[in-house]
MITORSE-592452 format. One record per residue (C-alpha): residue in one letter; z, y, x. Coordinates in steps of 0.5 Angstrom, whole numbers, plus 2048, in hexadecimal, padded with zeros to 3 digits. Each point is the difference from the previous one (the first is absolute). Layout:
// residues N
   type    c3    c2    c1
      a     Z     Y     X
...
//
This chain:
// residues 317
   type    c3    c2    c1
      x   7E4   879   8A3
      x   7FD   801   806
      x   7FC   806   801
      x   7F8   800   801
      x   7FD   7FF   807
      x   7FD   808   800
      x   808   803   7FE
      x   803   7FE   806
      x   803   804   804
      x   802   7FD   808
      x   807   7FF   801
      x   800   805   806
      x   803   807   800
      x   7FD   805   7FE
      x   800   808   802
      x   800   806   7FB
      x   7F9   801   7FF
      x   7FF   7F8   7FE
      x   807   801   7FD
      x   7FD   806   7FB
      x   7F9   7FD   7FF
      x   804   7F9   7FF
      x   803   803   7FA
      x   7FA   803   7FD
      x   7FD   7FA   800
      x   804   7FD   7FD
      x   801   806   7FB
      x   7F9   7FF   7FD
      x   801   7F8   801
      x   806   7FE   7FC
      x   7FE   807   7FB
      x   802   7FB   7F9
      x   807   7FE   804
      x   802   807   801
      x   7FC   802   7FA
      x   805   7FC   7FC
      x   807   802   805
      x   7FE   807   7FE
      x   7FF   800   7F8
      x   806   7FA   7FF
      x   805   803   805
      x   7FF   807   802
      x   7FD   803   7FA
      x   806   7FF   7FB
      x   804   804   805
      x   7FA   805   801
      x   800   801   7F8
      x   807   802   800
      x   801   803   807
      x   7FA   805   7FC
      x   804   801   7FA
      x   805   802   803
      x   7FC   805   806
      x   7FC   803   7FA
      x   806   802   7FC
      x   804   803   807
      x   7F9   804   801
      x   800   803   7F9
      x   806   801   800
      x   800   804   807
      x   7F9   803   7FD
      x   803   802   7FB
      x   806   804   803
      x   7FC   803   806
      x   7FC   803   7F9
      x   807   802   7FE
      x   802   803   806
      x   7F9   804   801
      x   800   802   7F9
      x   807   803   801
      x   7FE   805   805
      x   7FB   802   7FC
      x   803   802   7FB
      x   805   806   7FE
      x   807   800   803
      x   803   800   7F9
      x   7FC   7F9   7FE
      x   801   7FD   807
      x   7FF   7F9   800
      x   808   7FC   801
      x   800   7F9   801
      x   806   7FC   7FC
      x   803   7FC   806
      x   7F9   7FD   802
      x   803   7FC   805
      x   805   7FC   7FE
      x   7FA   7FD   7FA
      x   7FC   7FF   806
      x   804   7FC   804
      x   802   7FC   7FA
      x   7F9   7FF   7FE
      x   7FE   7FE   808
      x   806   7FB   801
      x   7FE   7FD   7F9
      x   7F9   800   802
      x   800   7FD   808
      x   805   7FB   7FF
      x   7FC   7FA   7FC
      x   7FA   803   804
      x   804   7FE   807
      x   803   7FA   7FD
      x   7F8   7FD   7FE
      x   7FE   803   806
      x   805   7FC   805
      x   7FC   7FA   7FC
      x   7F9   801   7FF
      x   7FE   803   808
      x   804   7FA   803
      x   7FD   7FB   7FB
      x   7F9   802   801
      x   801   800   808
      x   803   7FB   800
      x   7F9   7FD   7FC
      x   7FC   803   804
      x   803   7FD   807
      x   800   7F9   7FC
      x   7F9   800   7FF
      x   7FE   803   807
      x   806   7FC   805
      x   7FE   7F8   7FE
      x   7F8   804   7FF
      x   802   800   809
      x   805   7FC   802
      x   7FE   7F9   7FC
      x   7F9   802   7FE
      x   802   7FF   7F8
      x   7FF   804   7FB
      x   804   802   7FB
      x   7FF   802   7F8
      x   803   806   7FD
      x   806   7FB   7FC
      x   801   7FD   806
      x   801   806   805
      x   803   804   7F9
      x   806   7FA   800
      x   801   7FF   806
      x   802   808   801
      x   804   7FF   7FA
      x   804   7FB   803
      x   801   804   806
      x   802   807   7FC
      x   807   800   800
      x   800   7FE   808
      x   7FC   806   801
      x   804   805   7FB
      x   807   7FF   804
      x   7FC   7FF   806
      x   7FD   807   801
      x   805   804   7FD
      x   806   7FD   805
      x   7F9   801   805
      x   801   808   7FE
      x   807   800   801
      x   7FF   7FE   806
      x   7FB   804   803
      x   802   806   7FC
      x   807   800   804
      x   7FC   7FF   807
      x   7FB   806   7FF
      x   806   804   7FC
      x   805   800   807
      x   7F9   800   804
      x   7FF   806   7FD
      x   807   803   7FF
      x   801   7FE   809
      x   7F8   804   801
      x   803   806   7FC
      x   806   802   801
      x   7FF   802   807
      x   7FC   805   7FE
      x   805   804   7FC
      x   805   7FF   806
      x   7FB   803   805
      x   800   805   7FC
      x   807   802   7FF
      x   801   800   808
      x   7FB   805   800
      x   7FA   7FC   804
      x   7FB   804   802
      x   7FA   800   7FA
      x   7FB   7FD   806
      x   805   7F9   800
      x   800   7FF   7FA
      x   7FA   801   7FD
      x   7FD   7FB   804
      x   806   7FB   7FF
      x   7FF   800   7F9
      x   7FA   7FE   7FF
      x   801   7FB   804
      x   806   7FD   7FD
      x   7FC   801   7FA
      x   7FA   7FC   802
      x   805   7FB   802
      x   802   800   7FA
      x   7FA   7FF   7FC
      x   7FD   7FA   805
      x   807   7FD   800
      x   7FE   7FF   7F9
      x   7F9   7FE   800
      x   802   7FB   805
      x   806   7FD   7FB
      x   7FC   801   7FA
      x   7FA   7FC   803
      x   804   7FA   803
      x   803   7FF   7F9
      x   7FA   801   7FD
      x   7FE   7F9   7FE
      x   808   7FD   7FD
      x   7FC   7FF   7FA
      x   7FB   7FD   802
      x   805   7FB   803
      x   804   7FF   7FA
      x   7FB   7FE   7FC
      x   7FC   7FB   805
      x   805   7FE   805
      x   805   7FF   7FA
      x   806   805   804
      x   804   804   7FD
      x   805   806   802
      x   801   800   808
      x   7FB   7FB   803
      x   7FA   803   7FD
      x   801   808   803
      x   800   7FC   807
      x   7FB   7FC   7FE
      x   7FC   806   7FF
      x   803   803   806
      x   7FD   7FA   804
      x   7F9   800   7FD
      x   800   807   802
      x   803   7FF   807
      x   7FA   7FF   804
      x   7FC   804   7FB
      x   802   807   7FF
      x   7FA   804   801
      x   7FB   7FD   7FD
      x   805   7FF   7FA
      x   801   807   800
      x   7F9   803   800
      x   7FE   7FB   7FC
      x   805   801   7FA
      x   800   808   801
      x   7F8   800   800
      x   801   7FB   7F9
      x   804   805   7FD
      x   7FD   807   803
      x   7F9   7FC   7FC
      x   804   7FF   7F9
      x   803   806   801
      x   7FB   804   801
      x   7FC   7FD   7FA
      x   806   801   7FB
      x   801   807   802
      x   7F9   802   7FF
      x   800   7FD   7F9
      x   807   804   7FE
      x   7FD   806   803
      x   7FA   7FF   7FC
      x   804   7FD   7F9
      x   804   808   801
      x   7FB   804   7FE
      x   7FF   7FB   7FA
      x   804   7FF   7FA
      x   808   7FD   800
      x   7FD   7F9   7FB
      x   7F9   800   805
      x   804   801   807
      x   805   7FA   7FF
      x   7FB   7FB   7FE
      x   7FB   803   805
      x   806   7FF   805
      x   802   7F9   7FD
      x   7FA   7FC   800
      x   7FE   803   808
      x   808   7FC   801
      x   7FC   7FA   7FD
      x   7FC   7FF   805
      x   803   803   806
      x   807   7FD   800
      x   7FD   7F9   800
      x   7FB   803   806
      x   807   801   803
      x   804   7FA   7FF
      x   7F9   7FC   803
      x   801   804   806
      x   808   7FE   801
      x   7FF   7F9   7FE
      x   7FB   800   806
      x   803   803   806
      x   806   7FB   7FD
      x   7FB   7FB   801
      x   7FD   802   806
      x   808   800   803
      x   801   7FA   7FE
      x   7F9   7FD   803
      x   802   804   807
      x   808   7FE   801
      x   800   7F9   7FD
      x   7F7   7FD   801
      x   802   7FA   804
      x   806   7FE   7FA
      x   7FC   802   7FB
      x   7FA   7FC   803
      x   804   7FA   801
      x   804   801   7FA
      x   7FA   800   7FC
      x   7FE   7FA   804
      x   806   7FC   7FD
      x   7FE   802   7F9
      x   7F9   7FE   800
      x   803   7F9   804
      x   805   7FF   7FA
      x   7FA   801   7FA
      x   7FC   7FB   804
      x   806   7FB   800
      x   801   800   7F8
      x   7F8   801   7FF
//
């Protein structure tokens, strides 16, 4: 279905001002469809994610309580845990393993919603219903799945030599007795190269789900699609994604700094439901620099290309 006259938005690159404000239109727009994206898909994972914090928080008040009661009292009735750790770590590894397992499908299922809504909203000028985008991200779920974890391992085996090769000149300048005033300064700067290097690794890969999902690509080819988007486009990639993710961040801190001072059973749900409205926010923000980038890279064949289409649909109309 194509989308009304006063929805469209110009098939043209925008920057990150028009990119944020892009997304809170969108936001307060399509509210039924994110509506629907947050209660079917992420609030099964939250009602589980909240069990399980809700019981690590009592369970951690519990023995901070112990503990604190424990110096309280005589030496002859002192507070000694039976093996806490042990238990602890079983419970915890009982507990976080369903919940990475739901979580490895419920976050990339619901992006991969949101983007199918807001990607042929752009691009082809068709809206899509919440079945639609929630089927279409379905089929593409496993693709997704192996795709970011060999995405992972990849970028993780980068960034740990880039790390390793920043560091160890360190400890060596060090031991050859260099002058605390060299190395002070190479440090810091090895260590500055360091975090750039992977700021710059991170955000040109940024978009491989994206890529997955849209472009239907799998392992390789959709890292270095990701990479070509972002080619050109770095900078404005980076602030625009750094700016996304200080906003959400900044709200999601400031209700779990709140939620502290409440009890553990209003804490989690007061936490849960602010994931409710902001990870969508988020998702609609990364769907749209992937649009954006596409827009930017390929205009003249996406143009052309939708030109085809729309030749094509009148040859059988």
């Amino acid at each position: 279905m194509t989308t009304p006259e006063g929805d469209k938005i110009p098939l043209r690159p925008q920057s990150v001002g028009d990119l944020i404000d892009t997304t809170f239109r969108q936001y307060k727009r399509d509210f039924p469809f994110i509506a629907r994206v947050s209660l079917f898909i992420l609030l099964p994972y939250l009602v589980i994610s909240s069990i399980i914090n809700y019981s690590t928080m009592s369970t951690a008040r519990s023995t901070l309580s112990q503990l604190v009661n424990s110096f309280t009292q005589s030496p002859n009735h002192a507070f000694h845990p039976a093996n806490p750790t042990p238990a602890l770590s079983g419970a915890h590894l009982s507990m976080d393993i369903p919940l990475l397992i739901v979580a490895i499908v419920a976050y990339p299922l619901a992006y991969g919603t949101v983007l199918h809504r807001v990607a042929p909203t752009r691009l082809r000028n068709q809206r899509t219903s919440f079945g639609e985008a929630l089927r279409f991200s379905a089929s593409r779920l496993f693709q997704v799945i192996v795709t970011d974890i060999f995405a992972w391992f990849a970028v993780s085996i980068v960034l740990t030599m880039a790390w390793i090769i920043a560091i160890v000149p360190i400890p060596l300048m060090s031991s050859a007795r260099v002058s605390l005033a060299v190395t002070i300064p190479v440090a810091i700067l090895l260590v500055l190269a360091a975090l750039l290097f992977t700021l710059w690794v991170i955000t040109r890969v940024s978009l491989t789900s994206s890529v997955v999902r849209e472009e239907k690509r799998i392992f390789w080819p959709p890292m270095w699609q990701s990479w070509v988007l972002t080619r050109r486009s770095f900078w404005h990639s980076l602030g625009y994604l750094v700016l996304v993710y200080l906003m959400v961040g900044v709200i999601q801190g400031g209700i779990s700094g709140i939620g502290t001072l409440l009890p553990p059973a209003i804490d989690v749900i007061v936490v849960g439901i602010t994931t409710l409205f902001v990870a969508p926010f988020q998702m609609l923000a990364v769907a749209n620099l992937y649009v954006d980038l596409r827009v930017r890279t390929d205009a003249p064949d996406l143009l052309e290309w939708m030109d085809g289409i729309g030749e094509s649909e009148d040859r059988f109309h």
